[in-house]
Residue, then its C-alpha position, 0 to 999 in steps of 0.5 A: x341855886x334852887x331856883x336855877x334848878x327849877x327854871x331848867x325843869x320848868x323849861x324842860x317840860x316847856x320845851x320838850x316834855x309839852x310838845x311830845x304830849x301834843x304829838x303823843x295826842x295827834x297821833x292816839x286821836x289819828x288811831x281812834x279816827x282808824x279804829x271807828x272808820x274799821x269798826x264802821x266797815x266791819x258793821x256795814x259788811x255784817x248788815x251786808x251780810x245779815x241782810x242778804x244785800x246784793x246790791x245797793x244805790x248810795x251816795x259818794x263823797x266825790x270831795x269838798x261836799x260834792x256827792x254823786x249818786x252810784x248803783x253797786x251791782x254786785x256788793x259782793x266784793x268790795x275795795x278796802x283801803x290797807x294805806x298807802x293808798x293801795x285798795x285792795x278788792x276783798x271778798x266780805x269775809x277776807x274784808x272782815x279778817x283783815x279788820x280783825x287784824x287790823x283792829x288788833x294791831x291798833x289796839x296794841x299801838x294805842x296801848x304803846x301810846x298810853 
């Protein structure tokens, strides 16, 4: 009877506790990926910002690889990407509010993942 007792853990682990650990592992390495895409932006909008930089030339990710040169007139306001696939045109200082908030509501579902 023990060893039946042990087979039905083991295949409990195996077949449900594993794979929730692999999801629970996806979905916390998706939230890391968001937390430094926003701590990226709040950086580059505070260099912005320190630097008193107006406008600037870059390169643009068009996909696969393929980058293109762009001129920004005016970096003034700036497109952010709130999900979706909505962007929203912000101004440097709403851009930075809305980091906050949304780095603080990362934070509290990384602890809910933990």
């Amino acid at each position: 009877v023990p060893a039946e007792k042990l087979q039905r853990y083991e295949e409990f682990v195996d077949k449900r506790l594993k794979p929730d650990l692999v999801h629970a592992i996806a979905e916390r390495d998706k939230v890391f990926e968001q937390q430094k895409t926003f701590s990226d932006l709040r950086k580059n909008i505070e260099n912005l910002e320190k630097n008193s930089v107006t406008s600037l030339r870059t390169l643009v990710n068009l996909g696969s690889e393929v980058y293109m040169q762009a001129d920004v007139p005016d970096t003034q306001r700036i497109f952010v990407d709130i999900g979706l696939g909505f962007h929203v045109e912000f101004t440097w200082s709403e851009a930075l509010n809305f980091i906050s908030q949304r780095e603080e509501r990362l934070a509290r579902y990384t602890l809910f993942l933990l």
